[in-house]
PAZA-191598 format. One line per field, with one value per residue (C-alpha): residue number from 1; residue in three letters; x, y, z. Coordinates in steps of 0.001 Angstrom, whole numbers, plus 500000, padded with zeros to 6 digits. Each point is the difference from the previous one (the first is absolute). Last residue first. Layout:
REM residues N
nr: NUM|...
rest: Ala|...
x: X|...
y: Y|...
z: Z|...
END
This chain:
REM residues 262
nr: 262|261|260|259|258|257|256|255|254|253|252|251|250|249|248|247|246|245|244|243|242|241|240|239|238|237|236|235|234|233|232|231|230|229|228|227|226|225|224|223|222|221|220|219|218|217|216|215|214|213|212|211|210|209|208|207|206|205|204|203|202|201|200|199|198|197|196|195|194|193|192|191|190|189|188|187|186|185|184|183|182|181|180|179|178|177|176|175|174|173|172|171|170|169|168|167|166|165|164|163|162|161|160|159|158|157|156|155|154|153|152|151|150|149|148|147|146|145|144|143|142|141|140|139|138|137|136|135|134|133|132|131|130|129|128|127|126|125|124|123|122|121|120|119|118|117|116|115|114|113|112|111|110|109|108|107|106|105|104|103|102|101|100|99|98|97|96|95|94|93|92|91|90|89|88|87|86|85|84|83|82|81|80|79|78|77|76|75|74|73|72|71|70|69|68|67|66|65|64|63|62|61|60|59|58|57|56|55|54|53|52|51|50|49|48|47|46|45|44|43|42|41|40|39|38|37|36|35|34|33|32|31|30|29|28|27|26|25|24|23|22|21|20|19|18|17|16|15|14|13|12|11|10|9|8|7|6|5|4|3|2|1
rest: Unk|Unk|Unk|Unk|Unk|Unk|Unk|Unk|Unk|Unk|Unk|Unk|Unk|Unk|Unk|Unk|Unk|Unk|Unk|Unk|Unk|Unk|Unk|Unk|Unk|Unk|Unk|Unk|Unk|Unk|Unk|Unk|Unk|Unk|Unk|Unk|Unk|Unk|Unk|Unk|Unk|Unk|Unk|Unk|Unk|Unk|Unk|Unk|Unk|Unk|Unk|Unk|Unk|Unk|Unk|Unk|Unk|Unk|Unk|Unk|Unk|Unk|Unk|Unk|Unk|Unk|Unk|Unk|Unk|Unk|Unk|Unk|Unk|Unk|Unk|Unk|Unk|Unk|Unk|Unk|Unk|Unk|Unk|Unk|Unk|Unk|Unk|Unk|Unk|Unk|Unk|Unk|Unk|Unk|Unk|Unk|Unk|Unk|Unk|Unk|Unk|Unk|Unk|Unk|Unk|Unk|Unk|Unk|Unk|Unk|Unk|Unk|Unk|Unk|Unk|Unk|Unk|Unk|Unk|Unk|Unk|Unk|Unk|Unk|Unk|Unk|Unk|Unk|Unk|Unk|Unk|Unk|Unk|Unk|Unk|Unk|Unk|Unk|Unk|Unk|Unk|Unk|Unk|Unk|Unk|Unk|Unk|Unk|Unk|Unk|Unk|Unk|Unk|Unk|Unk|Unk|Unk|Unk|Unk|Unk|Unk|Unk|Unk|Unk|Unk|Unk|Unk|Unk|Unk|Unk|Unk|Unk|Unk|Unk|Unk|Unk|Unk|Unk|Unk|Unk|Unk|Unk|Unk|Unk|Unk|Unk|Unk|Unk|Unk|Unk|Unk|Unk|Unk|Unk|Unk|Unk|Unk|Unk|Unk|Unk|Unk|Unk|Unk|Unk|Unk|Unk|Unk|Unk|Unk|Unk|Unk|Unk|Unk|Unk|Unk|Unk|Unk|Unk|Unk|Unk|Unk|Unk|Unk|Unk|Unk|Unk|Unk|Unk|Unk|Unk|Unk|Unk|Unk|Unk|Unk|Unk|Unk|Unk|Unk|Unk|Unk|Unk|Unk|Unk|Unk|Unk|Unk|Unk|Unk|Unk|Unk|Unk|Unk|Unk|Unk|Unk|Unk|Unk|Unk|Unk|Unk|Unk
x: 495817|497190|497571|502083|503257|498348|498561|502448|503274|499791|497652|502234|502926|498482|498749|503449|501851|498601|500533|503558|500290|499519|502050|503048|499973|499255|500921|497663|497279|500560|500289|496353|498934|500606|498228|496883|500300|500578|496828|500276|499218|498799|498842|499068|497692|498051|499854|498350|497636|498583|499326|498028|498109|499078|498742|497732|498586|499237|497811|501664|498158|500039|501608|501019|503406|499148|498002|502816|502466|497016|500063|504007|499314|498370|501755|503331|498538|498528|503434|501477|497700|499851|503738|500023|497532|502020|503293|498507|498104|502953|502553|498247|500931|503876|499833|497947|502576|502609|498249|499456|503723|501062|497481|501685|503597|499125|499520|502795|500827|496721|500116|503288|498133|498151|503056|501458|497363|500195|504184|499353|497752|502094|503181|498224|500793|498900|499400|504116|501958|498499|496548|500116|504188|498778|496936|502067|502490|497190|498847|503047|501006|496780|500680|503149|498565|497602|502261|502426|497283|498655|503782|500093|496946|502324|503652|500184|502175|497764|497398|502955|500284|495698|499774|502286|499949|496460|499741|502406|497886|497231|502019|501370|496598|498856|503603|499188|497012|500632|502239|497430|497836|501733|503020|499669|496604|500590|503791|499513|497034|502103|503397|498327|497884|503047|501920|497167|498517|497527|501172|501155|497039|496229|500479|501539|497359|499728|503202|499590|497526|501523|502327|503065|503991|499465|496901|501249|503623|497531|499573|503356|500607|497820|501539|503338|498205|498701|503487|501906|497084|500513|503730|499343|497838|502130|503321|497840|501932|501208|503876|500277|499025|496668|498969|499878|497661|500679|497135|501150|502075|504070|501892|500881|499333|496416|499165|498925|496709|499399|500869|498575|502928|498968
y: 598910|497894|499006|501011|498366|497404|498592|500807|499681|498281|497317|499582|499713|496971|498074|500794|498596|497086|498954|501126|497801|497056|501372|500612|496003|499426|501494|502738|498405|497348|502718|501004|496767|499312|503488|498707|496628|501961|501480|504225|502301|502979|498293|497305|501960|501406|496644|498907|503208|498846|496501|501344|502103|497889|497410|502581|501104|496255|499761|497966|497081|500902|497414|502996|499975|500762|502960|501631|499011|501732|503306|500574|499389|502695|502369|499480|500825|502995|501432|498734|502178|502598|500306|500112|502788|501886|499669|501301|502511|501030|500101|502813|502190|498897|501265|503079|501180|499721|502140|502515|500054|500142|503086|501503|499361|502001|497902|499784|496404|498737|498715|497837|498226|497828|498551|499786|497548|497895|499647|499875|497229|497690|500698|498225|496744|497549|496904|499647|498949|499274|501075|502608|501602|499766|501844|502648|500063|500786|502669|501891|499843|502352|501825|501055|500737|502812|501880|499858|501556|502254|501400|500132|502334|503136|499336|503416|499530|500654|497665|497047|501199|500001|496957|497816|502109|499527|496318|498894|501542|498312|496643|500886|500946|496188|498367|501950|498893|496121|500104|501132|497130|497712|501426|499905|497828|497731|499279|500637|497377|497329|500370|499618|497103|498517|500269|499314|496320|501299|497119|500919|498974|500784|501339|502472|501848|503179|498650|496473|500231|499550|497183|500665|500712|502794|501845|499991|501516|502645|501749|500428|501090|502725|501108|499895|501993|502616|500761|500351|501991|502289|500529|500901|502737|501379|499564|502230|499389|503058|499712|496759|500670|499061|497057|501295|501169|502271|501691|503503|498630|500846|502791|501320|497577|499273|499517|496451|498824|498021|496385|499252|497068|496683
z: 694969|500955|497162|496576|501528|501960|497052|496885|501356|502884|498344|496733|502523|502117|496865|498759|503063|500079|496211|500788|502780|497879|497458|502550|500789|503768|502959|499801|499197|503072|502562|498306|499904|503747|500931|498385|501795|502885|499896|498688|503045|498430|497039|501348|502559|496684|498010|503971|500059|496304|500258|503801|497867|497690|501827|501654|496596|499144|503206|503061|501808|503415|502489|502549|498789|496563|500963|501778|497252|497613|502877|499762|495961|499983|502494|498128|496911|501521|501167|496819|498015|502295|500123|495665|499943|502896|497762|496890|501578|501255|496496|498642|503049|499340|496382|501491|502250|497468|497828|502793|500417|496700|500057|502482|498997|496698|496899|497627|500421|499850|496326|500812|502322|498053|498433|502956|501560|497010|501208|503344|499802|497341|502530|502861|499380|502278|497423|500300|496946|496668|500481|502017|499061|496295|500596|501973|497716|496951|502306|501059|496209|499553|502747|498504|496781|501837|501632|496926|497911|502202|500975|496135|499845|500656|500871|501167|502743|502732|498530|500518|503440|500841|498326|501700|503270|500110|498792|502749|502610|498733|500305|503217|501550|498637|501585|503473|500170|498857|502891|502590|498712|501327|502155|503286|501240|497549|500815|503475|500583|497175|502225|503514|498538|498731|503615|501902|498319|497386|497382|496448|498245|500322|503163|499238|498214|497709|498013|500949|497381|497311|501229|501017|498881|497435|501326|503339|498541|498613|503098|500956|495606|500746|502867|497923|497587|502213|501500|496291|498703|503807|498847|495890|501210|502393|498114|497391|496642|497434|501605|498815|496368|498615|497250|496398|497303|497379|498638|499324|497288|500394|498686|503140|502581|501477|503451|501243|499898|503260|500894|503326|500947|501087
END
C-alpha cells in the first residue's frame, strides 16, 4: 500500500489538495525492508491458516514434529516471529513521520491531521471486518488504535520517545511476573492435591479446585484431540458456524489481550 502524502499545490488550486506521491518521492529502502517483513509475516501466518491455534506455539499439536517439519516450525519461530512484527511497528511509525512531516512541509496545515487521522479510521473498520469476517488474527484493528495514540508523540524529542517507550514495556513486567506466579503456584497446588490423591487422602474443596483449574490450563496449551477435532471440523463446515467461532475469538483479541498485553 502506498503512504499517500499531501501533494504540492498548483497555481490556482486549494492548499488542501490531497494526492498519493510521485515515483521519484518514494524511499526504495523503506518500501524494500516492508516488502521483506511482510513476507515473514505471511511465513508465520501460513501456521495460522492451515493448523490449529495452537499449533502456532506448538507442533506438536498438529503438523507432526517428524525432522523436516520440526526443522521448518524451530526456524520459522526462531527467525522471523516477532522480529517481523518489529520491523512492521518501526515501519508504521516511520510511515507516520514522513506522512506528516512531508505534508507539514508543504503547508497543508491541519489537513495532514485530518487525513492522518481518517485513514486510521478506515484502518479500523477493515480491521474489524477482516476479524470477524475473515481471519480472527487481524492485526490491522491494533495498529490502527495504536496510531491514533501515537499521533500526539510525534513531536517529542527522540529521548523522550525513548523513555516513553521504556516505560510502556516496564508497565508490561509486573504484568507478566504476576501472571508466572500465578501459574507457577497453580501448578504447585494442584502438584501437592494429585500428591494427596494418590496417597488415599480425601481432597478438600480448594484442592479440587486446583487441580480443575491446572487441567483447563494444560488444555489450553495443549488442546485434547477432541478439542482439536472440532476445531478442523469448524473450519470445514458452513462459514456461519465458523463465524460464530471466530467472533468469540476476535472480540477477545481485541478487547482482552489488547488492553492486558499489548
Amino acid at each position: 500500500m502506498e503512504d499517500p502524502t499531501i501533494a504540492a499545490p498548483d497555481v490556482g488550486a486549494p492548499a488542501s489538495t490531497v494526492g498519493p506521491i510521485i515515483a521519484q518521492e518514494r524511499i526504495n529502502s523503506v518500501d524494500v525492508i516492508r516488502g521483506v517483513e511482510v513476507l515473514g509475516i505471511l511465513l508465520m501466518s501460513i501456521a495460522s491458516f492451515a493448523l490449529p491455534q495452537q499449533a502456532y506455539f506448538d507442533p506438536t499439536v498438529a503438523g507432526g514434529v517428524a525432522s523436516a517439519n520440526l526443522a521448518v516450525w524451530a526456524i520459522n519461530y526462531v527467525l522471523f516471529e516477532g522480529k517481523m512484527r518489529a520491523i512492521f511497528s518501526m515501519l508504521f511509525g516511520a510511515g507516520m513521520v514522513i506522512f506528516i512531516s512531508r505534508g507539514e512541509k508543504r503547508g497543508a496545515g491541519m489537513i495532514v491531521s485530518d487525513v492522518y487521522h481518517r485513514r486510521l479510521l478506515w484502518l479500523l473498520l477493515f480491521g474489524i471486518l477482516h476479524a470477524y469476517f475473515l481471519w480472527a488474527g487481524d492485526i490491522l484493528y491494533w495498529y490502527a488504535l495504536t496510531g491514533l495514540i501515537l499521533y500526539s508523540f510525534r513531536i517529542l524529542a527522540p529521548k523522550w520517545l525513548l523513555l516513553a517507550g521504556g516505560l510502556a514495556l516496564a508497565m508490561m513486567i509486573p504484568r507478566n511476573f504476576t501472571d508466572s506466579r500465578k501459574i507457577t503456584t497453580l501448578r504447585q497446588k494442584a502438584a501437592a492435591a494429585d500428591l494427596a490423591e494418590k496417597s488415599g487422602k480425601t481432597l478438600t474443596e480448594e484442592q479440587i479446585e486446583d487441580q480443575k483449574q491446572w487441567r483447563q490450563r494444560l488444555e489450553e496449551l495443549k488442546p485434547p484431540q477432541k478439542a482439536i477435532d472440532k476445531e478442523i471440523a469448524d473450519h470445514r463446515g458452513s462459514y456461519w458456524k465458523l463465524f460464530a467461532r471466530r467472533s468469540c475469538s476476535a472480540a477477545r483479541m481485541e478487547s482482552l489481550l489488547y488492553y492486558q498485553y499489548f
